[in-house]
C-alpha atoms as one frame of an Amber mdcrd trajectory, in Angstrom:
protein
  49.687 117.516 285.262  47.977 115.259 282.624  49.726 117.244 279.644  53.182
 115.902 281.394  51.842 112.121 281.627  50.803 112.531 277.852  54.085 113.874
 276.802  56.036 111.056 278.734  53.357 108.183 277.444  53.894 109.482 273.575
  57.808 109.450 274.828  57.698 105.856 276.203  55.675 104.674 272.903  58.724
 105.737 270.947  61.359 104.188 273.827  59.992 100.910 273.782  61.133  99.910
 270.467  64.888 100.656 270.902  67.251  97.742 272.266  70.449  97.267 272.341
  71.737  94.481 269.922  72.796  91.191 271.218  76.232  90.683 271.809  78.451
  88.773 269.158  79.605  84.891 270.347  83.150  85.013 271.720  84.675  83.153
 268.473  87.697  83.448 266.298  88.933  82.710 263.164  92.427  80.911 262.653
  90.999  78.883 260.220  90.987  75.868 261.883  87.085  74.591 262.519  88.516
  72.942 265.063  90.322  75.267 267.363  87.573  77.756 266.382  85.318  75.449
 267.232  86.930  74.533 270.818  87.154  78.198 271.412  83.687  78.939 270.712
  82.355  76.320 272.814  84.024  76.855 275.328  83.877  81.126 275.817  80.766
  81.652 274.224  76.888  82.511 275.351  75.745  78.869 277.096  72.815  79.047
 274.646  75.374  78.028 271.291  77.063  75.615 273.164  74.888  72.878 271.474
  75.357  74.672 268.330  79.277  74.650 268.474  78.905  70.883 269.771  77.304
  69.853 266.533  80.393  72.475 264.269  83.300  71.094 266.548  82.389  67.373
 266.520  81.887  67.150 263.110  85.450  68.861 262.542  87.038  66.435 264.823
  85.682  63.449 262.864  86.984  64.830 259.827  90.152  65.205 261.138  90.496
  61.823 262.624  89.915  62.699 265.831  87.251  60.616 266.830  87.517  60.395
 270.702  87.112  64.222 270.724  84.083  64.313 268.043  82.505  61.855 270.586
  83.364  64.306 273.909  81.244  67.040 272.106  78.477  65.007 270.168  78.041
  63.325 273.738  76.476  66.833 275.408  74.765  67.667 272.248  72.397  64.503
 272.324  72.630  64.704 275.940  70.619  68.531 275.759  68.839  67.421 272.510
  66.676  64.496 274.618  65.423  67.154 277.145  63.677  69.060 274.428  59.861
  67.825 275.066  60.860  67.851 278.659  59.039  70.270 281.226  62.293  72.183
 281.939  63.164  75.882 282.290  64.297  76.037 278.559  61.506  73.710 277.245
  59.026  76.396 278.548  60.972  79.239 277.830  60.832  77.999 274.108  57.350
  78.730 274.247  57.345  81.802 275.163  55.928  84.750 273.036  58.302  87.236
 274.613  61.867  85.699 274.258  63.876  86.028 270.952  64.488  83.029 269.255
  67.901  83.502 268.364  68.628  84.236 272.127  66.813  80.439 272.941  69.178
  77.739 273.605  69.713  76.132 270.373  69.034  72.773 269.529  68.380  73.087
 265.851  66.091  72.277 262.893  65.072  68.153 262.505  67.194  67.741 260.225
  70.323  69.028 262.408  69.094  66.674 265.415  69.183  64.026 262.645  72.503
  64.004 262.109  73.920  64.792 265.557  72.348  61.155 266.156  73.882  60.089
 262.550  77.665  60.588 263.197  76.957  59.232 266.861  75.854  56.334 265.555
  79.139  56.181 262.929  81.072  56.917 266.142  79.320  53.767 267.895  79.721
  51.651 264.863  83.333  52.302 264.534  83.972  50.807 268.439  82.314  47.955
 267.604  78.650  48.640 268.897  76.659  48.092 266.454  73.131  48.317 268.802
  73.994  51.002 270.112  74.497  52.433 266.291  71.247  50.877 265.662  69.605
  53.547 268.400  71.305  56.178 267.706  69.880  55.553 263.771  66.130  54.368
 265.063  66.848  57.864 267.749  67.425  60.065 264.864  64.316  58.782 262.660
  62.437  60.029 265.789  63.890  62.931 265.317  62.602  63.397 261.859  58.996
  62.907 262.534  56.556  65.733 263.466  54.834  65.659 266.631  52.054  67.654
 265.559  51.541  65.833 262.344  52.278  61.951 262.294  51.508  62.077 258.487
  54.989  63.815 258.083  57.054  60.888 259.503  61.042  60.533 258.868  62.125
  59.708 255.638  65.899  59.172 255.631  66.857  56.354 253.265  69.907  55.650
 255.116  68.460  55.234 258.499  65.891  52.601 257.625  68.743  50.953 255.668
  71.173  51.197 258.328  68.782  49.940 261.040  67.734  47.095 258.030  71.988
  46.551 257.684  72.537  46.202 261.522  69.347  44.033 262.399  70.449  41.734
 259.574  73.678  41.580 260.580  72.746  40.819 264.335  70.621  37.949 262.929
  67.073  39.652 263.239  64.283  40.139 260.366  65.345  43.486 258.843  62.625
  42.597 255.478  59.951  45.207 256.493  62.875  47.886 257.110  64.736  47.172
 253.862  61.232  47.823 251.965  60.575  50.843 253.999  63.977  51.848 252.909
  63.252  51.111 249.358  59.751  52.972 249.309  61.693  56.226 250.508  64.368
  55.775 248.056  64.198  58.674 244.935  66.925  58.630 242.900  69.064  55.400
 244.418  68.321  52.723 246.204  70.983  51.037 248.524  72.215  47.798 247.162
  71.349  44.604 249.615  75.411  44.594 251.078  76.808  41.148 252.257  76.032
  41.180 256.044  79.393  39.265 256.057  81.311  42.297 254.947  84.077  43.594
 257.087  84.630  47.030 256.065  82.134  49.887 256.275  82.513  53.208 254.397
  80.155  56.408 255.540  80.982  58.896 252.695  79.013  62.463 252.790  80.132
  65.175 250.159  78.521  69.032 249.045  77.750  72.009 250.733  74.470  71.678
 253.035  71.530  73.977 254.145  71.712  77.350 254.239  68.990  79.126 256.930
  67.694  82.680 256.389  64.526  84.839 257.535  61.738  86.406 255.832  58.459
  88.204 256.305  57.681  91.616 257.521  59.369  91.098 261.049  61.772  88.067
 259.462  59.635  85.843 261.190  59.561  83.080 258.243  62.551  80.724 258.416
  63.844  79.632 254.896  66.483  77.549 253.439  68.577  77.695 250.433  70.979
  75.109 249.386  74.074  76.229 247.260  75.075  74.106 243.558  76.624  70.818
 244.523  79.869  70.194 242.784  80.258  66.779 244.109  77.728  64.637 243.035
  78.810  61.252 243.877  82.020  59.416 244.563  83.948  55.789 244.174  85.375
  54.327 246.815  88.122  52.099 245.568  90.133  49.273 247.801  92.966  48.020
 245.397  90.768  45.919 242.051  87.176  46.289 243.937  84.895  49.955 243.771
  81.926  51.168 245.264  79.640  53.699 244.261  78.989  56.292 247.135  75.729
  58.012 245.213  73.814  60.130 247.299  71.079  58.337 249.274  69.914  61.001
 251.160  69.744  64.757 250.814  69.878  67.225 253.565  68.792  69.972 251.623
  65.745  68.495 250.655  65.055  67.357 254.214  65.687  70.871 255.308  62.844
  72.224 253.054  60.228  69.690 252.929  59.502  68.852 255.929  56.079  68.929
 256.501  54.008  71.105 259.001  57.222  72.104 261.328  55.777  73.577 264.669
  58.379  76.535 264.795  56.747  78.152 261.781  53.448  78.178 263.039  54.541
  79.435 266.432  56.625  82.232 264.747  53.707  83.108 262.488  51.605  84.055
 265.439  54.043  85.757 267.270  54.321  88.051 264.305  50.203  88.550 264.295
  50.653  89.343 267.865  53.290  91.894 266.927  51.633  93.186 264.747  48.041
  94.013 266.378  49.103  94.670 269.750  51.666  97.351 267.832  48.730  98.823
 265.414  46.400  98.402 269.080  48.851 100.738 270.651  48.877 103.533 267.863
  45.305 103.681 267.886  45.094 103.702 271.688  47.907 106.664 272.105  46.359
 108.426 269.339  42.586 108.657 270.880  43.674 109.063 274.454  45.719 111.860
 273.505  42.770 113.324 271.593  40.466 112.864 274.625  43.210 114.187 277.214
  43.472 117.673 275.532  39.518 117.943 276.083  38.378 120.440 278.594  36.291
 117.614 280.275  37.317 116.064 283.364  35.908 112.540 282.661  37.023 112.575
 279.237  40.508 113.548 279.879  40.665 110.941 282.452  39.537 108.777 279.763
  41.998 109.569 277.463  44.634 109.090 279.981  43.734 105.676 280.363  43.508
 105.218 276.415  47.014 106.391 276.673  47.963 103.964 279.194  46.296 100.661
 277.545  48.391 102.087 274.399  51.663 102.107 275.889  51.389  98.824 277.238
  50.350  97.435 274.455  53.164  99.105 272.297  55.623  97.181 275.408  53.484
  93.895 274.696  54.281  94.382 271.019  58.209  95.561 271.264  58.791  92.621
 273.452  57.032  90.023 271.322  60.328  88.912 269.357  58.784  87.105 265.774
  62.134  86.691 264.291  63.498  83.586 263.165  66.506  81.728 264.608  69.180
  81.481 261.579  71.779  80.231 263.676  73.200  77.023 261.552  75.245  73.740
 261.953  77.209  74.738 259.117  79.735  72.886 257.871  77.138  69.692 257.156
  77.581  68.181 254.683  74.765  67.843 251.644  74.530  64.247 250.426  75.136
  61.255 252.739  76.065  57.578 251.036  77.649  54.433 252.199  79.720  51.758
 250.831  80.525  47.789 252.284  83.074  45.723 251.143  83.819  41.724 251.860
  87.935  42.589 251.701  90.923  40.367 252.894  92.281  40.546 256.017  94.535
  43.175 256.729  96.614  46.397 255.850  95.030  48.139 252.715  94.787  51.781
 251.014  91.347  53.038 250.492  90.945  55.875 247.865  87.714  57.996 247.839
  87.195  60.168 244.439  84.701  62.658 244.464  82.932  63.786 241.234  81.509
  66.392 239.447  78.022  66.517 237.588  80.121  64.739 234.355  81.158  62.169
 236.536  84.724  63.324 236.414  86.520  62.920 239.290  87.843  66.615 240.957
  91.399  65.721 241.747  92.006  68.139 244.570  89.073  66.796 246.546  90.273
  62.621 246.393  90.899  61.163 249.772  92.984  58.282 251.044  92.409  56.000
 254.321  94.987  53.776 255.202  93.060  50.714 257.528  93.565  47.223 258.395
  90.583  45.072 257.387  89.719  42.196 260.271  89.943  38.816 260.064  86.619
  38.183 262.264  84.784  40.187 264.810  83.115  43.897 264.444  83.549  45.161
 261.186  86.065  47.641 260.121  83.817  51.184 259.869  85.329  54.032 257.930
  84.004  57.978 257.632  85.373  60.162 254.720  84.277  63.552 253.461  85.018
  66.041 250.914  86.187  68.144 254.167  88.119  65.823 255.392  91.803  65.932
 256.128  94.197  63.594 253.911  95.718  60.982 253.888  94.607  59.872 257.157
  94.803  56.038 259.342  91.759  54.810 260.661
């Protein structure tokens, strides 16, 4: 009778392993990112519904759609805010036995950032500029590192932003505006006329590219593809702006410092591994001891065989690999332009350009817009992705 437990325990050692592969998200491609988008959100797994939130909204504010980038940003931030919570998914993230690709996603920092970023443009443009404000002072929270303080957000834009707004609202903004300047590594912004009436967000470039590494492809890693566009003017009949890039996403995708995911991942693989190299040792002596002619001894190797196979279970069902699911159609560089311009109808014209400075000719953008005579300033968004010529 023991020689039939042994054969089914060296059996189950080898079953535990094999799984059947998750099932693909219910998506298509008519390429449109928005009606793939739509689709996707709303027939695929609940756990990338955040994920196609963050694809679909941004599509919908580069098509001028900005009531519908606001319907899915809305949930995003909504799910984003219960992430230190005590809830199901909150706990579940911890968990060393659930895949991380099969978690609800939420995303990287950086992604959080910017769900709060174009929020905040959204706000802006409807003529709330506090609420901008928090959605700008929401996403620097989302930049710094709970486990390490040290490693605090360093967006240009959002201390400069918050600076803009507080200014503009009649507050102190001094402290922010040096913060902003201190984070500042190529450009600084210039100090805009809190008086100006129009407001240009410009981003440009490809962003950040996740992938997995490591014996079990526990290590998350980014990569960030050559930038054609490396700045842009932003030109309003005789007066231009320079849209450099103030902040980059790539490099806030790969140094940010001390990110609790990667230490969390790392020992899940550790676990992995030892309980897996635990189990070989474990089947292998038990079986040794089982074929004995001993009583005790094969009882003893029985249970050796037993501790093995669970621990080969413990290690199959430890799941170390990274999540490489992606927002990814961000952008890479994120700038912003004010004018002081005369009230009403006017053409703005948005020129991207290459590492020479020359302007790429397929990639220029015009925004027709009527500039106020008084109240909330006129706020524009244009990106190399988006649709032309558009009215905002």
């Amino acid at each position: 009778m023991w020689k039939r437990w042994a054969i089914w325990a060296v059996l189950a050692a080898g079953w535990v392993g094999c799984a059947s592969p998750p099932k693909a998200p219910a998506w298509r491609s008519t390429g449109d990112p928005l009606a793939d988008g739509e689709h996707a959100f709303r027939y695929g797994p609940a756990r990338d519904r955040v994920l196609w939130a963050y694809r679909t909204g941004l599509a919908a504010l580069r098509q001028g759609k900005f009531d519908l980038a606001k319907q899915y940003f809305d949930p995003a931030i909504a799910r984003i805010s219960t992430i230190y919570g005590p809830d199901k998914d909150a706990r579940k993230a911890r968990s060393y036995f659930h895949e991380e690709a099969k978690k609800t996603f939420i995303g990287e920092p950086y992604e959080r950032v910017m769900a709060y970023f174009y929020r905040g443009i959204l706000y802006w443009r409807d003529g709330e500029p506090d609420n901008a404000r928090a959605c700008f002072r929401s996403a620097a929270v989302m930049d710094v590192d709970p486990d390490n303080q040290e490693a605090g957000a360093d967006y240009v834009l959002l201390d400069y932003l918050d600076a803009y707004i507080t200014e503009r609202l009649g507050g102190d903004a001094s402290e922010l505006y040096q913060r902003a300047d201190s984070l500042a590594r190529a450009w600084k912004p210039p100090r805009f006329s809190p008086q100006a009436n129009v407001l240009v967000f410009v981003d440009y470039g490809p962003g950040p590219i996740k992938y997995a590494t490591g014996q079990y492809a526990e290590q998350l890693r980014f990569r960030c593809e050559p930038a054609r566009v490396r700045s842009a003017l932003v030109k309003v009949a005789s007066v231009t702006g320079k849209a450099v890039p103030y902040d980059d996403l790539c490099y806030q995708a790969t140094t940010r410092g001390g990110r609790v995911m990667d230490y969390v991942l790392a020992n899940k693989a550790v676990f992995k591994q030892s309980t897996d190299a635990a189990g070989d040792v474990a089947i292998v002596g038990g079986a040794i001891l089982a074929t004995t002619q001993r009583d005790q001894a094969q009882l003893a190797g029985l249970a050796m065989l037993g501790a093995g196979v669970i621990s080969k279970i413990l290690s199959a069902s430890t799941k170390p690999a990274a999540d490489t699911r992606a927002w990814d159609n961000l952008p890479q560089y994120l700038s912003f332009v004010a004018f002081e311009l005369p009230p009403g109808p006017h053409t703005l014209t948005v020129e991207f350009l290459d590492s020479a400075q020359q302007p790429i000719g397929e990639l220029t953008k015009t925004v027709q817009f009527e500039a106020p005579a008084s109240g909330p300033a006129k706020v524009l968004y244009v990106s190399d992705k988006s649709v032309t010529p558009q009215t905002q």
